[in-house]
KOLKEDO-147878 format. One record per residue (C-alpha): residue in one letter; chain; x, y, z. Coordinates in steps of 0.1 Angstrom, whole numbers, plus 5000, padded with zeros to 4 digits. Layout:
REM residues N
residu / chaine / px / py / pz
A / A / X / Y / Z
...
This chain:
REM residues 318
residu / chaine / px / py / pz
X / A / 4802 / 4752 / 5057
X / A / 4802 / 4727 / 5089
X / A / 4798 / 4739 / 5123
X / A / 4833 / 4740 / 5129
X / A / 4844 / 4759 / 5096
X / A / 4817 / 4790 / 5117
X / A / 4840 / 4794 / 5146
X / A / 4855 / 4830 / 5141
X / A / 4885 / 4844 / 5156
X / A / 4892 / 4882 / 5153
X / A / 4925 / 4893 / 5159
X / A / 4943 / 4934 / 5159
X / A / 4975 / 4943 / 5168
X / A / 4998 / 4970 / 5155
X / A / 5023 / 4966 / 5129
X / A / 5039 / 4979 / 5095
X / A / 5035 / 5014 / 5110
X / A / 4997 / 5011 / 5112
X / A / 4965 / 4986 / 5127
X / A / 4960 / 4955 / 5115
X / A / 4934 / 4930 / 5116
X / A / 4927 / 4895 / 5111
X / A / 4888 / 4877 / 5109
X / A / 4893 / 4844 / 5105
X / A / 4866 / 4814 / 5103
X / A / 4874 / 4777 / 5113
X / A / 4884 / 4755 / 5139
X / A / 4920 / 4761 / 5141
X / A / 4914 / 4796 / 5135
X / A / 4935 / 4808 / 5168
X / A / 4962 / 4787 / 5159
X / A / 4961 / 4803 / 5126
X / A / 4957 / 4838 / 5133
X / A / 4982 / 4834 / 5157
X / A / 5008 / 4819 / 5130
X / A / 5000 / 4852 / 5107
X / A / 5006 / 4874 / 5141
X / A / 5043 / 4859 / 5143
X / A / 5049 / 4865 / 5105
X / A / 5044 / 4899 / 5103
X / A / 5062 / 4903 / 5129
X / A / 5095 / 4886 / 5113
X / A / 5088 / 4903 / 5082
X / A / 5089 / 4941 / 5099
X / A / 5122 / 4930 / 5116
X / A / 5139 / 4921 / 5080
X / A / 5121 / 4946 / 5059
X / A / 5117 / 4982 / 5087
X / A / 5136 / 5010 / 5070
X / A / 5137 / 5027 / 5107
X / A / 5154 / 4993 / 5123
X / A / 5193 / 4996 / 5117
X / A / 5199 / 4956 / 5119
X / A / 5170 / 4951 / 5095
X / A / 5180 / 4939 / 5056
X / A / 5166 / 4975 / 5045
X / A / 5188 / 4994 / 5074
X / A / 5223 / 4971 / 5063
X / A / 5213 / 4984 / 5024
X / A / 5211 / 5021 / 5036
X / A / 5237 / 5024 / 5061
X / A / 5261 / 5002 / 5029
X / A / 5247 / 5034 / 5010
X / A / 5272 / 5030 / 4977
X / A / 5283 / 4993 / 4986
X / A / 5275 / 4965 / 4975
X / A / 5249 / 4943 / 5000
X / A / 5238 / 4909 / 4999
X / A / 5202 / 4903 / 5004
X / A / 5180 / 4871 / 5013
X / A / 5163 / 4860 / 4983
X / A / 5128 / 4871 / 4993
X / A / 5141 / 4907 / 4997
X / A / 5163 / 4911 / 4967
X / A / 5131 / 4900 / 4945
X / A / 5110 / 4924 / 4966
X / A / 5133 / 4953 / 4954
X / A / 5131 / 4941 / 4921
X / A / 5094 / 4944 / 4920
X / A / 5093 / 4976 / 4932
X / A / 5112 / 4984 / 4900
X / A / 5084 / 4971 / 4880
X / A / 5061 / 4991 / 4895
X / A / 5080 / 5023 / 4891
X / A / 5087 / 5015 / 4854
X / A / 5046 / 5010 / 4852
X / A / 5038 / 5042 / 4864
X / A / 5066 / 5068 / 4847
X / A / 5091 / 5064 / 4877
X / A / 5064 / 5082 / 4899
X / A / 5066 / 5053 / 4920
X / A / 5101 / 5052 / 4934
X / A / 5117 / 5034 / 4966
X / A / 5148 / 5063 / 4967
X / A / 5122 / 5085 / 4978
X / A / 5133 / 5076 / 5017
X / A / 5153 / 5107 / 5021
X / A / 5127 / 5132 / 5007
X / A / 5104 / 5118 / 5032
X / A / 5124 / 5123 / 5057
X / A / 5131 / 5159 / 5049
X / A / 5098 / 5169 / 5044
X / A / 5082 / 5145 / 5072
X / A / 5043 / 5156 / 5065
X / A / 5021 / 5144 / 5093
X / A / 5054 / 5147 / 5121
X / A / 5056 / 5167 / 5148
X / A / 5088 / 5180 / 5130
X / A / 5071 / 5189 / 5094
X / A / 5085 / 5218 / 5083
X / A / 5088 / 5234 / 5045
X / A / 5124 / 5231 / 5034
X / A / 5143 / 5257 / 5014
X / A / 5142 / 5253 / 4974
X / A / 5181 / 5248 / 4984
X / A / 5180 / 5219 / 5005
X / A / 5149 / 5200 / 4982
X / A / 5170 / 5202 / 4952
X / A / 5198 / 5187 / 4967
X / A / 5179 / 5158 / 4980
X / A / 5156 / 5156 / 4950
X / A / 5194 / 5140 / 4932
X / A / 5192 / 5115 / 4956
X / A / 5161 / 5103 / 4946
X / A / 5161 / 5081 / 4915
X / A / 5156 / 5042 / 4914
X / A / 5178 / 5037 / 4880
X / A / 5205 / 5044 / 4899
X / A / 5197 / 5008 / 4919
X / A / 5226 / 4979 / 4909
X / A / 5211 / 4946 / 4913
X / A / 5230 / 4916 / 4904
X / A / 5209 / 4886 / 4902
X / A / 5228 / 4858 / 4902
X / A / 5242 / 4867 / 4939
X / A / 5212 / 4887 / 4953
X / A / 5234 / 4918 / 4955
X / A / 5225 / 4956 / 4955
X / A / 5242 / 4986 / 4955
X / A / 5227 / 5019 / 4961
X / A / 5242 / 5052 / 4948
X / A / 5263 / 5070 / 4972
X / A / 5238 / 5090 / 4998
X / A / 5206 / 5069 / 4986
X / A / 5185 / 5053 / 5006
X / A / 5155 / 5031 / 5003
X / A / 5120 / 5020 / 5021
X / A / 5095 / 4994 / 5009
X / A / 5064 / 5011 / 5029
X / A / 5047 / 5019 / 5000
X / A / 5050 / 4982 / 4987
X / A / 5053 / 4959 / 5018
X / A / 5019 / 4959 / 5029
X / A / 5005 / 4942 / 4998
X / A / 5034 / 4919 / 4998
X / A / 5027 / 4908 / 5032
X / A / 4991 / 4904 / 5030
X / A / 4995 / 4881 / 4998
X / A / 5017 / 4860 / 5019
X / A / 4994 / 4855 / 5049
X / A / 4965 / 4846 / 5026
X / A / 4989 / 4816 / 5010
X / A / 4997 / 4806 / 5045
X / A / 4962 / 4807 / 5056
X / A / 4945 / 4787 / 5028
X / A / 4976 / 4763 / 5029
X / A / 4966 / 4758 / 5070
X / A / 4928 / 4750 / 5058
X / A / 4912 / 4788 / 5060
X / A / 4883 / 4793 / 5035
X / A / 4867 / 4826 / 5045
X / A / 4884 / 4855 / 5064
X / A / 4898 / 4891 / 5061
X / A / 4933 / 4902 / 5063
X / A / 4933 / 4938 / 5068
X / A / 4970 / 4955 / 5068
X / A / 4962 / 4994 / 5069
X / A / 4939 / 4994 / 5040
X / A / 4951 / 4967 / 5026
X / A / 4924 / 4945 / 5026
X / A / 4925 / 4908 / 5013
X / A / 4894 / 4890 / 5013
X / A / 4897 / 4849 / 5015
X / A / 4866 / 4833 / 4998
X / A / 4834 / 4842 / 5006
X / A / 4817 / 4853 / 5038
X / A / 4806 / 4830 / 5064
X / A / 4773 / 4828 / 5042
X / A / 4786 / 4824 / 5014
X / A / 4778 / 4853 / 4999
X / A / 4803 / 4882 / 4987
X / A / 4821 / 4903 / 5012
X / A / 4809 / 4940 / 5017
X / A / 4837 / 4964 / 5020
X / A / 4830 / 5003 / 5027
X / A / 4849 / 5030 / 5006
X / A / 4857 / 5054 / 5031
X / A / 4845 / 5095 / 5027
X / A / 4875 / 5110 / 5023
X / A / 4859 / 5144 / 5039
X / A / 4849 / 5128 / 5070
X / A / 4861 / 5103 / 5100
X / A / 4867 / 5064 / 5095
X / A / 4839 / 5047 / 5095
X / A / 4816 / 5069 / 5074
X / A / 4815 / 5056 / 5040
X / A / 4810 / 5071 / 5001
X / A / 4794 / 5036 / 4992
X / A / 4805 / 4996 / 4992
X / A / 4814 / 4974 / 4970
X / A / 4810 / 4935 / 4970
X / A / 4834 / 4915 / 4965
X / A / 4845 / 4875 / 4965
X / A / 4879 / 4865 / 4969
X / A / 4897 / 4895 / 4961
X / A / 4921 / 4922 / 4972
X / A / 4911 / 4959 / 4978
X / A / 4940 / 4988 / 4987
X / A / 4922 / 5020 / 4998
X / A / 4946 / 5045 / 5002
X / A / 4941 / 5085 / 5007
X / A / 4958 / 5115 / 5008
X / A / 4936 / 5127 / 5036
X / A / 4948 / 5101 / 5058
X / A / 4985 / 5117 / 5066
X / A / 4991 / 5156 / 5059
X / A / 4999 / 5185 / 5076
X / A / 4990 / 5221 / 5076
X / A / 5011 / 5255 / 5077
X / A / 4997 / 5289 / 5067
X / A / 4965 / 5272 / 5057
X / A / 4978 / 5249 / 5030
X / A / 4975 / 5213 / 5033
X / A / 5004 / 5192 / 5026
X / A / 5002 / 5157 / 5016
X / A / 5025 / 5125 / 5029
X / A / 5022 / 5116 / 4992
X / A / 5057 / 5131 / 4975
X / A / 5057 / 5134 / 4939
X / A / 5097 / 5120 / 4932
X / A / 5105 / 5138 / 4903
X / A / 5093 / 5179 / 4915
X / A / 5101 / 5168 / 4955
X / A / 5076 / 5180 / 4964
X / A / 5046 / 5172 / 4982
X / A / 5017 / 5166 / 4954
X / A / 4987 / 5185 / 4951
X / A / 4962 / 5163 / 4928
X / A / 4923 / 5162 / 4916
X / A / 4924 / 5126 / 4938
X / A / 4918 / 5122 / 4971
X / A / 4911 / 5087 / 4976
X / A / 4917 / 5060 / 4952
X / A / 4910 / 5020 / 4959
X / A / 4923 / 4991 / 4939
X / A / 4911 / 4960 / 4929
X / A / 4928 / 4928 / 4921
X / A / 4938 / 4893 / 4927
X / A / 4972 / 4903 / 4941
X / A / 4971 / 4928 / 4970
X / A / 5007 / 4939 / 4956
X / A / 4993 / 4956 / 4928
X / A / 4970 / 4975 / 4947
X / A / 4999 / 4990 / 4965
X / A / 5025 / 4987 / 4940
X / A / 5003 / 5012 / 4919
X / A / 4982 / 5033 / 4938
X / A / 5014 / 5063 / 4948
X / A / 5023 / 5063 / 4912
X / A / 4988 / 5066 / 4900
X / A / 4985 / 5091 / 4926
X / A / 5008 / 5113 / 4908
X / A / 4998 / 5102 / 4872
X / A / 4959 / 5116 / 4879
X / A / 4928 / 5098 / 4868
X / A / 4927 / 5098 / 4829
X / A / 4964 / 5076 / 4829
X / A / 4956 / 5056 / 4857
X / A / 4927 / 5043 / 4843
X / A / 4942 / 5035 / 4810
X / A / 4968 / 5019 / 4829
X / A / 4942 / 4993 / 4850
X / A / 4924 / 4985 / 4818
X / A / 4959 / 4974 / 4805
X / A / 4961 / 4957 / 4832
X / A / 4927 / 4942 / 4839
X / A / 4927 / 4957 / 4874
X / A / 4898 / 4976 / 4886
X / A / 4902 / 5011 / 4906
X / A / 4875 / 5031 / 4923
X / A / 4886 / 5067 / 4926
X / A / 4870 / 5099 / 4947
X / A / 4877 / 5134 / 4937
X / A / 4880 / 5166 / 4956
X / A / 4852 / 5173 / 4937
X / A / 4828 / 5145 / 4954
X / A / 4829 / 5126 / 4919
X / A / 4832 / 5091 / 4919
X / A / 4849 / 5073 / 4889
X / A / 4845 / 5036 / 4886
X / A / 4861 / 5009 / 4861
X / A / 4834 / 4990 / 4841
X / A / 4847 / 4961 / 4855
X / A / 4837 / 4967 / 4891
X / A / 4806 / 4992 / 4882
X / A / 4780 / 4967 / 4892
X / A / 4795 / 4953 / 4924
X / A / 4792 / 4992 / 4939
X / A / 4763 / 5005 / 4958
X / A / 4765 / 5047 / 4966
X / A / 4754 / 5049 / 5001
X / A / 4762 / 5091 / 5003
X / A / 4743 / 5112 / 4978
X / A / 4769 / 5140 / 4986
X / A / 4787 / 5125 / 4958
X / A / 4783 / 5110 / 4923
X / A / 4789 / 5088 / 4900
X / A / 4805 / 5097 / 4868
């Protein structure tokens, strides 16, 4: 790299519901970062589930009518589907209402009556979705409604990295939340070092790293939201088909891929699904995961094995 390409910009703000961060090196790198800034932006407007005059709120409030949808929203919904349909339907966008019944990690959390989750457990079931292609048209089922969290952070992060290599960037970080998309190589050229956060303890203190080039790694933990009533932990993480809140062996599982859509796409489902099926499921396909068990074990694809370094010896590697 020239002189110029070393000139580093750093950039946080908040957005998608959570921090996020830009590194980026070169000489327009301001001008850059600034251009991402403004593009998530738009994209929270059109995609928030919580904004009313956002393409998600006009599909919920139309809840049983048919909406027409931008392009780039209609084929994000549609994706969504594929990830549900990858992971047994563990993965599921109709899960908005559940969530907000339950809402783990609010100041209004409280445990619902067997009564009132059964009822909004019918709501909750993404086969129910009409799409019709050829207009960009949905329809929800009467009372459904929908929310792209779980999926738009990986979308997004995938399109800032296209828009910053098409504006000249060849090494920076996106970082949405945990979604982390790495472009190139470092500013020496050598892989990027990305810390796998201990579930057991604050941010910042890590289980090990893993090196990477050129990739995208979605960290995402079920100690991150949750609450707590008569001593029982509760996790944001709602399995779609009990409606409840899950209680797994995982408690922090990372993915690695080109596409930081798959990352996010499949790390609820495989949540739900538990190690053994989620691991057939990356080998199929050609993903690599790094997961950390309540247990303090640490299972690792074969793929990535070599690129991780344990830093905690409170755990290991099986």
């Amino acid at each position: 790299m020239n002189f110029n390409d070393k000139q580093k910009e750093e950039f946080s703000f908040q957005a998608l519901g959570t921090n996020c961060e830009f590194i980026i090196y070169g000489c327009n790198a301001k001008y850059i970062g600034n251009i991402g800034k403004r593009e998530v932006e738009i994209f929270e407007k059109n995609f928030s589930s919580y904004d009313g005059n956002s393409e998600i709120g006009k599909i919920n409030k139309n809840s049983g009518k048919l909406t027409e949808l931008s392009r780039e929203c209609f084929d994000l919904i549609k994706k969504s589907i594929f990830y549900s349909e990858l992971t047994e339907d563990f993965f599921d966008i109709t899960i908005k209402p559940l969530v907000n019944l339950w809402s783990v990690g609010k100041d209004n959390f409280n445990i619902p009556s067997d009564k009132t989750i059964n009822k909004y457990r019918e709501l909750v079931d993404y086969k129910k979705i009409e799409l019709r292609e050829q207009s960009s048209e949905i329809k929800l089922n009467s009372g459904q409604q929908i929310d792209l969290g779980a999926i738009a952070k990986g979308y997004m992060a995938d399109k800032l990295k296209d828009i910053f290599v098409t504006l000249g960037v060849k090494s920076g970080i996106i970082n949405l939340g945990g979604n982390i998309v790495l472009i190139g190589s470092n500013i020496n050229e050598k892989p990027w070092t990305i810390g796998i956060q201990d579930p057991f303890e604050n941010r910042g203190e890590y289980v090990g790293i893993v090196s990477l080039i050129d990739k995208s790694i979605v960290t995402s933990g079920v100690y991150e939201r949750f609450s707590i009533k008569d001593n029982k932990v509760y996790s944001h993480i709602i399995n779609p088909k009990t409606a409840y809140p899950i209680v797994g062996e995982i408690l922090s599982i990372s993915i690695i891929s080109n596409k930081s859509i798959d990352g996010d796409g499949l790390s609820t489902g495989l949540y739900i699904l538990g190690i053994e099926k989620s691991l057939k499921i990356l080998k199929e396909l050609n993903l690599d995961g790094i997961f950390i068990t309540k247990d303090k074990k640490v299972i690792i694809t074969e793929g990535i094995r070599k690129n991780f370094i344990l830093t905690n010896e409170e755990f290991n590697i099986v």
